[in-house]
C-alpha positions in Angstrom: 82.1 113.9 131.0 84.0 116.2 128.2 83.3 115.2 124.6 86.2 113.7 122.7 87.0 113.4 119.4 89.7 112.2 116.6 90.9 114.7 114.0 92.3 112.6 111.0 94.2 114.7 108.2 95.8 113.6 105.1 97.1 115.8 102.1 99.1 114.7 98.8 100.7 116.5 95.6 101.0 114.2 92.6 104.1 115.6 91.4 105.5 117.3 94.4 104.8 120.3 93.7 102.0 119.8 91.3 98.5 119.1 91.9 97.4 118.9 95.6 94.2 118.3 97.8 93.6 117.6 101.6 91.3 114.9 103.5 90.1 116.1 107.3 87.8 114.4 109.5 86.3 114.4 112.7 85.2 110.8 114.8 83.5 110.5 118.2 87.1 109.0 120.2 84.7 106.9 122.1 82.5 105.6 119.6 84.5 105.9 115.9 80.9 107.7 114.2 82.0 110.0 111.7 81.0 113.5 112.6 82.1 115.9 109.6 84.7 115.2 106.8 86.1 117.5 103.4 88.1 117.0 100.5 89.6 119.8 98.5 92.4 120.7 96.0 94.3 123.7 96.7 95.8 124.3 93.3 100.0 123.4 92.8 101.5 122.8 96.1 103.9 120.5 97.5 103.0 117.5 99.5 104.2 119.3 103.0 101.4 122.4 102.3 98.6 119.6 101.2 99.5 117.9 104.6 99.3 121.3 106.8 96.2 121.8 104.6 94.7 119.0 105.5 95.4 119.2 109.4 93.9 123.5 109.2 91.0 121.7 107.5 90.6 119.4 110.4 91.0 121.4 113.3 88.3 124.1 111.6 85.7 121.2 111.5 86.8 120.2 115.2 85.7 123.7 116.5 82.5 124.0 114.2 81.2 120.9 115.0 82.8 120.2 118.8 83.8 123.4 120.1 84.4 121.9 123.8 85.9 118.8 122.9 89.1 117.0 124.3 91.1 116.6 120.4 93.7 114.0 119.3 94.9 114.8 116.2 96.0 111.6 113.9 98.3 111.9 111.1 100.7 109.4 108.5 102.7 112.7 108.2 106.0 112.4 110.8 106.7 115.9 110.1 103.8 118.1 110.6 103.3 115.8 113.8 106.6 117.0 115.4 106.7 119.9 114.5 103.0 120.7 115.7 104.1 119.0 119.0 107.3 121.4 119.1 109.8 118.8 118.8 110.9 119.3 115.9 112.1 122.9 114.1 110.1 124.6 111.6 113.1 125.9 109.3 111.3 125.6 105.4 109.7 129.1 105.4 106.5 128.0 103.2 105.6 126.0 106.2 106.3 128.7 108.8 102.8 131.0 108.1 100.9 127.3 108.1 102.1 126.0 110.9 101.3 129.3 113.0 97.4 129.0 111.3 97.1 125.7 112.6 98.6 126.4 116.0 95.9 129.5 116.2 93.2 126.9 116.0 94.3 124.0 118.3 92.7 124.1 121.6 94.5 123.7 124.8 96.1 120.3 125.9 95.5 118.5 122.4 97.4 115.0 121.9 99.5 114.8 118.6 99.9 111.1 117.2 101.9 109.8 114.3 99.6 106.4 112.8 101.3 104.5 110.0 99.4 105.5 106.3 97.3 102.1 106.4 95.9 103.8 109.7 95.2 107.1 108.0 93.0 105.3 104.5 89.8 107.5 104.9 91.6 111.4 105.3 93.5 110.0 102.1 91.0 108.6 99.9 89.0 112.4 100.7 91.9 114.2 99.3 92.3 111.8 96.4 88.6 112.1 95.5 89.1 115.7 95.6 91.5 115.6 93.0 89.9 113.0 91.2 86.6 115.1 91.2 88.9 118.0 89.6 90.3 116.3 87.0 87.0 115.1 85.9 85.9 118.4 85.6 83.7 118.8 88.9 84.9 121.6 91.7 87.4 120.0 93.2 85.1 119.6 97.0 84.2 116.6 98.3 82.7 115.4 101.5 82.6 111.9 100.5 85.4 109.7 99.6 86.4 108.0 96.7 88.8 105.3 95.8 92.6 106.2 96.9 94.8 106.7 93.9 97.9 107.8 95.5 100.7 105.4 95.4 102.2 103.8 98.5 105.3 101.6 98.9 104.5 98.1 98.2 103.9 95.5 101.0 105.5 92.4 101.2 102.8 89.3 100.7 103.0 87.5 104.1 105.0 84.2 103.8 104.6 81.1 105.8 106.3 81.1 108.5 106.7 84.8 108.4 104.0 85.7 111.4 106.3 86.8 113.9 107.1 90.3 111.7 105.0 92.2 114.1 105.6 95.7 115.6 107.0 98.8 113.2 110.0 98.1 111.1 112.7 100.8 110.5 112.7 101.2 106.9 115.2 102.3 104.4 115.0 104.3 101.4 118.4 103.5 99.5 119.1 106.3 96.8 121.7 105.5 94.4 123.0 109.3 93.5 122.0 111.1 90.3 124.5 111.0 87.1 128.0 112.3 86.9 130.5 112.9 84.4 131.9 109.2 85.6 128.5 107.9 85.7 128.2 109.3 81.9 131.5 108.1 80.7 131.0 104.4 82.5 134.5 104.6 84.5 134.8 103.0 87.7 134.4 106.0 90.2 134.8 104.3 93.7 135.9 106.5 97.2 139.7 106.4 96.6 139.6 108.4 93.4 138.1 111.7 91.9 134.9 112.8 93.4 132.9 114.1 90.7 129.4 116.0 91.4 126.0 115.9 89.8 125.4 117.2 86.2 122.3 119.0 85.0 120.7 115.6 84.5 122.2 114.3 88.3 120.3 117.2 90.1 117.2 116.6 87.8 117.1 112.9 88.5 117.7 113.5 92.3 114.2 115.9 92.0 112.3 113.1 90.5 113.4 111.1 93.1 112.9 113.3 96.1 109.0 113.7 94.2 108.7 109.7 94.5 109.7 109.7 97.7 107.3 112.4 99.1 104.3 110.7 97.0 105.5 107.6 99.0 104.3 109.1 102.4 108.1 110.8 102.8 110.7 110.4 105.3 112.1 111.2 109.1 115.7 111.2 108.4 118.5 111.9 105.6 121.5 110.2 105.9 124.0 110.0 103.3 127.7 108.9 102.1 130.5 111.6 102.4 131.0 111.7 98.7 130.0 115.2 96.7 127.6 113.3 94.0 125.8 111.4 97.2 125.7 114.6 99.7 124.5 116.3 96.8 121.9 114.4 95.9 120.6 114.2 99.5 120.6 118.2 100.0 117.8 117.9 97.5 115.9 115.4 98.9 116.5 116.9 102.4 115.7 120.6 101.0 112.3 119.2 100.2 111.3 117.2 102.9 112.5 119.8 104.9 114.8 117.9 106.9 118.7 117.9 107.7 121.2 115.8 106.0 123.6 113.5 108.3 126.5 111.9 107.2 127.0 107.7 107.3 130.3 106.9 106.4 129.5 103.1 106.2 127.6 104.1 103.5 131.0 104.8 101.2 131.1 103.2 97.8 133.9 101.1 97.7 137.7 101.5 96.5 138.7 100.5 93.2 142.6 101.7 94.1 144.3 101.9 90.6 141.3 101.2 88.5 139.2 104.4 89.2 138.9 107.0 86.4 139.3 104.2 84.2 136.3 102.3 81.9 136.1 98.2 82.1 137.5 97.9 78.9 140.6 99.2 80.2 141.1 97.7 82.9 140.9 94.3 81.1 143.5 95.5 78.7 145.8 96.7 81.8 144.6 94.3 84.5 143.8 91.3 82.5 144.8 88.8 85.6 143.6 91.2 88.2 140.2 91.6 86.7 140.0 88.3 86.3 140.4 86.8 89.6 138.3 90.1 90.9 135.5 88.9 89.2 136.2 85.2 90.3 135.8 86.1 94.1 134.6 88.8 96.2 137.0 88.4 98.6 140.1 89.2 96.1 140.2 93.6 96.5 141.5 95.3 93.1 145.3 96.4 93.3 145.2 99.1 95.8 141.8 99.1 96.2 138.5 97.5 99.1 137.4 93.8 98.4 133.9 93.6 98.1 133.9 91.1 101.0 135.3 93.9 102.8 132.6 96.5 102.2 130.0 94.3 103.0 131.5 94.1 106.2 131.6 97.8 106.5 127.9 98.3 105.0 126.6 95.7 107.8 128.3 97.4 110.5 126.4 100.8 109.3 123.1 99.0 108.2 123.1 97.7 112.5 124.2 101.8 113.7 121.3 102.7 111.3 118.5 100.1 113.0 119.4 100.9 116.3 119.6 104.7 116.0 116.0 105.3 113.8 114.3 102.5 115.6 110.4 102.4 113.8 111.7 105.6 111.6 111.8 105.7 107.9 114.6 106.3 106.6 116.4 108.1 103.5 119.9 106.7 102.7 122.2 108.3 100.1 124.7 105.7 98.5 126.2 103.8 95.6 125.7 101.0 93.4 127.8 98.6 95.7 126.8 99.6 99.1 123.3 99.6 98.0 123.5 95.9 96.4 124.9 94.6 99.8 122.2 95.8 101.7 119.7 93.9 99.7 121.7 91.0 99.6 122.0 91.2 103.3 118.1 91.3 103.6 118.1 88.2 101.6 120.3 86.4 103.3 121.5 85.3 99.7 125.1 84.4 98.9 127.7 87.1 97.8 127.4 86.3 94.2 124.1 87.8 93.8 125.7 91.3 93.7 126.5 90.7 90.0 123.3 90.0 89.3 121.2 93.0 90.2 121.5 96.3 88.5 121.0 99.8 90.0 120.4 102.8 87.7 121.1 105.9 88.5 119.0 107.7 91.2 117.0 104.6 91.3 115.6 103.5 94.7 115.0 100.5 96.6 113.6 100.1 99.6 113.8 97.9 102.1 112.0 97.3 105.2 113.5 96.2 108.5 111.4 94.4 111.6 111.9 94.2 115.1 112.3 90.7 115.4 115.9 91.6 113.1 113.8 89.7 109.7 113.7 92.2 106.5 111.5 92.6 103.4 112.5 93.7 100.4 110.1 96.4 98.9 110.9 97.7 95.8 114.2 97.2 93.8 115.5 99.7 91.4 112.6 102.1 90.4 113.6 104.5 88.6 111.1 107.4 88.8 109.9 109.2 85.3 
């Protein structure tokens, strides 16, 4: 009976580009022995090279150590799954000369499969030790791992009664958009008015999110409002992860009708009744402008086109400060009011995680990465 075995593969950039290593292993597929495993750094490099890294590294161990196997290669990474298994395009030209190395060593009829990243623990914790062993002043090879140092995205503590959250949620990455001029001046900037784009410090703010976000194990999809300072802001996070950006319209901010382009302070002075009763109940719109009752309506519909179109699929989406509220008011089933008491910085993301059984977890809320 022909051999078979498990390549597992891991890589990871603390900084994104910055720092990188790579974790590869080998396992007998029928018994789980470990067969051969490395860890090593390979200098500054983004978190897509550490990942194609890691999976060169394993498929050179499968044909020193089983030549003749059958090989099932296992990785967290969505990316350099489908694009190894020629679903998906190779378009970022860094990965181009990688990919065609690892395709010159994978045997014939070899079975891609994407694992979740608690699945993929040991190929991690050999590229962290690499780095680890690095740092400390050692030579950067390992072939035993250490403890895992690379962040993840936090799980949700099981609750009572929460057992039946079972299966792969779909979840969403919700990027507020970097600064803008409005953002800097603090004057309502909602979808009916101006549509400013990203300063220097938007487009800066959008690359320390987009290095958050592939520390955090990445993403399969970019989706984004139509608005210039959210498309923006996407196109960098979709130019790293090397993936296309897709327009969700649900995800608008809403319309503030006469009171965009100006600060709150001004409206109170100009709209002292209409400001009023707009704070008293999200149901009252401001003059010419989207009730917030209304755009949660709108946000719902696009949160349920998202969940059934990215089924299991991680997803990045590009919005504003209300939109973004909603959701996580939506996931906690709490009452409309709760929208005024969160706060959402700029380029700050939240993430939250949808199940199959329709229940959601709320992951993180506001980080703001430095």
């Amino acid at each position: 009976m022909t051999a078979r075995i498990i390549v597992e593969a891991d890589g990871g950039s603390r900084g994104n580009p910055g720092p990188s290593s790579y974790g590869a292993l080998i396992r007998d597929a029928d018994t789980g022995m470990l067969i051969a495993q490395r860890g090593e750094t390979i200098g500054i490099a983004t978190n897509n090279v550490a990942e194609y890294s890691g999976l060169i590294a394993g498929l050179e161990l499968a044909r020193e150590h089983a030549p003749d196997a059958e090989v099932e290669v296992r990785m967290d990474s969505k990316l350099v799954i489908e694009q190894m298994a020629g679903r998906w395009r190779i378009k970022h030209p860094d990965m181009k000369p990688l990919a065609l190395q690892a395709q010159r060593l994978t045997p014939a009829d070899v079975t891609w499969t994407w694992v979740p990243r608690e699945h993929n623990k040991a190929a991690d914790a050999l590229a962290n030790a690499a780095l680890d062993d690095e740092a400390s002043g050692g030579s950067g090879k390992v072939t035993e791992p250490g403890p895992t140092r690379r962040a993840r995205v936090a799980k949700a503590p099981a609750a009572p009664g929460w057992t039946a959250m079972t299966g792969e949620p779909t979840t969403l990455i919700l990027l507020r958009h970097g600064v803008t001029e409005s953002t800097e001046r603090k004057i309502f900037s909602g979808s009916g008015g101006a549509d400013p784009g990203l300063t220097e410090a938007g487009a800066e703010q959008a690359r320390r999110a987009t290095a958050w976000i592939a520390r955090h194990g990445g993403a399969d999809v970019v989706l984004s409002s139509p608005l210039r300072r959210t498309q923006e802001t996407a196109a960098v996070v979709a130019g790293e992860l090397d993936l296309d950006v897709t327009v969700e319209p649900g995800l608008l901010e809403a319309s503030f009708g006469e009171w965009d382009g100006f600060t709150f302070a001004e409206i109170q002075e100009r709209w002292p009744t209409e400001i009023t009763e707009w704070l008293g109940s999200t149901a009252v719109p401001p003059p010419g402008g989207e009730s917030f009752d209304a755009v949660d309506s709108r946000v719902a519909e696009a949160r349920d086109r998202i969940l059934r179109t990215y089924v299991g699929q991680t997803v990045v989406a590009v919005s504003h400060v209300t939109p973004i509220k909603l959701l996580v008011r939506g996931a906690l089933e709490a009452p409309m009011s709760t929208i005024y008491k969160m706060e959402l910085s700029p380029a700050s993301i939240t993430v939250v995680a949808w199940w199959p059984d329709g229940r959601a977890s709320v992951r993180n809320l506001n980080v703001v990465p430095d």
